[in-house]
N, C-alpha and C positions, 0 to 999 in steps of 0.2 A: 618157579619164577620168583623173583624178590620182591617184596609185596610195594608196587609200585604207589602207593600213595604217602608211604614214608621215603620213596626214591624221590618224589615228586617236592613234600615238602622240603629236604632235605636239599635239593636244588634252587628251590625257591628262597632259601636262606642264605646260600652261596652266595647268589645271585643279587642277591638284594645290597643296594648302596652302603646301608650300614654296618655290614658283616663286617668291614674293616674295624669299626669301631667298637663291635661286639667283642672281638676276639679281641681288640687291646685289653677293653676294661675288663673283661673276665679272665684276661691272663695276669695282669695287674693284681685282680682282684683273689687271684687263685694263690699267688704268691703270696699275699700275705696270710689272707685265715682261709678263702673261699675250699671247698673240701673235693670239688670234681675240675679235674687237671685240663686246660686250655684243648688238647688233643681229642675230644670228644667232640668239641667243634671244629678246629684245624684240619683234623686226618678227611673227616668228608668232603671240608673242601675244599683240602687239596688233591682226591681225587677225583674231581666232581670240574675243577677247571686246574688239569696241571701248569697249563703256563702261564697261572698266579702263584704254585708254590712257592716261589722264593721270596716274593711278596709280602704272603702271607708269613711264612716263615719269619720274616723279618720283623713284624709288626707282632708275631706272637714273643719274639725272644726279647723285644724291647721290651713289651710289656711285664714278661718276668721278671726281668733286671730290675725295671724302676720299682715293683712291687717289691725286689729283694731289700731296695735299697730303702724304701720308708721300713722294712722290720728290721733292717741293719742298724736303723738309725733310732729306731722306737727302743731296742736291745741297749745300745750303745748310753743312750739319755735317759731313758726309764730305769737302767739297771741301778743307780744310785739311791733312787727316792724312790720307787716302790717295791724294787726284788729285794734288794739288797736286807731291809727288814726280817724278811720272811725267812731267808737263808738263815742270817742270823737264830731268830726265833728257831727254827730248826734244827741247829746244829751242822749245818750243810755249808757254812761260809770256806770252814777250809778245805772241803774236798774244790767245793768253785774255784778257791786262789790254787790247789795243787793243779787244776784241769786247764789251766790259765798258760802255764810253759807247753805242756804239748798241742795245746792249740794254736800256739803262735807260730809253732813248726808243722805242724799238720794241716793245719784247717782249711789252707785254700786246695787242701787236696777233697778235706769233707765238701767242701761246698761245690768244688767243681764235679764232685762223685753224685749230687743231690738228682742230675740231670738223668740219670741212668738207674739209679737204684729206689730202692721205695723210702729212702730217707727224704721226709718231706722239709722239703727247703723253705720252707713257712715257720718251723722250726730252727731250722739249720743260720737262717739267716739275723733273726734277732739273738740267736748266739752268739755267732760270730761277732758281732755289735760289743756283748754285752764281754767276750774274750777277751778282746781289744786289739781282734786283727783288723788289719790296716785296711782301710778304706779300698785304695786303689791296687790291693792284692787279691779281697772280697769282690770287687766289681770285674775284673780280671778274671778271674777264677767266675764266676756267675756267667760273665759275657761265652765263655771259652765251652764253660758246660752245655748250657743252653742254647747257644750257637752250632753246638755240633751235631744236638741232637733235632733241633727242628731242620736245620740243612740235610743232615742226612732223609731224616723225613720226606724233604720238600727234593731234592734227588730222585729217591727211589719212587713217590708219587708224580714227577717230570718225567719219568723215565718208564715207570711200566701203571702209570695212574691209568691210561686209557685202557688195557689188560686186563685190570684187576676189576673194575669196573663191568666188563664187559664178563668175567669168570662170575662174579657175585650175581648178572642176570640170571645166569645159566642154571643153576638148578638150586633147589633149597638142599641141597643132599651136602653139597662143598660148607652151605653156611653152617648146619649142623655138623657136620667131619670136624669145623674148626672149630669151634664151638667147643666138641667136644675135647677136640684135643686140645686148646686153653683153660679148660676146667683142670684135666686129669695133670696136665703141666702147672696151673697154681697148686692147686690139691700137692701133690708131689713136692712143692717146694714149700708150704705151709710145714708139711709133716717133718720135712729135711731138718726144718727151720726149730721145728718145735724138741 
């Protein structure tokens, strides 16, 4: 059985008035340095009340965008008077200007890739800033990424969230199966990787 007092809290946080506002500021807040990814609070509760997922969905992707957009903007106006130094100092200014043309063609493809992959967009986005892609090609690409992946989320949590919920009572045997087999699947693509 799932240990019902972490079911219990974990409802009581759904539940609670503020969650809306939880998950803004910490998706906000994940976007530009915070290090644990909004989904850690979102996925419970959207399956905890599926038909809030799209809701919530919503209120997590804004949140990302507008966090993207203060390190878009922190990249874009910081890179002059405090990076720009350093590069220099290092010898690194002209790799930055050669990285400068294929970003301007690339980038709203990296940024819209940030949503999907383990490239963290907390990174990716005061880049883009500091590249000098366009504002409303970065917000584009940001809204497009992140809209697709909390939608589909909030989907497949509207859609089999009562399901999954009710599989997850059912025995600790499934939570350890998965478990395991998300170890042995990161583990696998670590070593791919490496």
């Amino acid at each position: 059985m799932l240990h019902t007092p972490t079911l219990s809290m974990t409802r009581r946080w759904a539940n609670d008035p503020a969650a809306h506002w939880v998950l803004f500021v910490w998706s906000v807040l994940e976007a530009i340095a915070f290090p644990i990814p909004p989904d850690a609070f979102l996925l419970p509760c959207m399956l905890l009340q599926p038909k809030r997922s799209w809701r919530l969905a919503t209120i997590c992707m804004v949140g990302q965008c507008l966090g993207g957009l203060v390190g878009f903007l922190l990249g874009r106006y910081a890179m002059p008077t405090l990076i720009e130094p350093y590069l220099h100092a290092l010898g690194w200014w002209s790799t930055y200007q050669a990285m400068q043309v294929p970003y301007q063609q690339w980038g709203s493809w990296l940024v819209l890739s940030t949503a999907f992959t383990p490239l963290p967009y907390k990174l990716v986005a005061p880049l883009s800033g500091a590249a000098g892609l366009s504002l409303p090609i970065f917000l584009l690409a940001s809204v497009a990424g992140h809209g697709l992946r909390v939608y589909l989320l909030a989907f497949a949590c509207n859609r089999y969230g009562n399901d999954v919920v009710r599989w997850l009572r059912g025995s600790r045997r499934h939570l350890l199966i998965g478990a395991g087999l998300a170890i042995l699947v990161l583990s696998g693509c670590w070593l791919w990787m490496k």
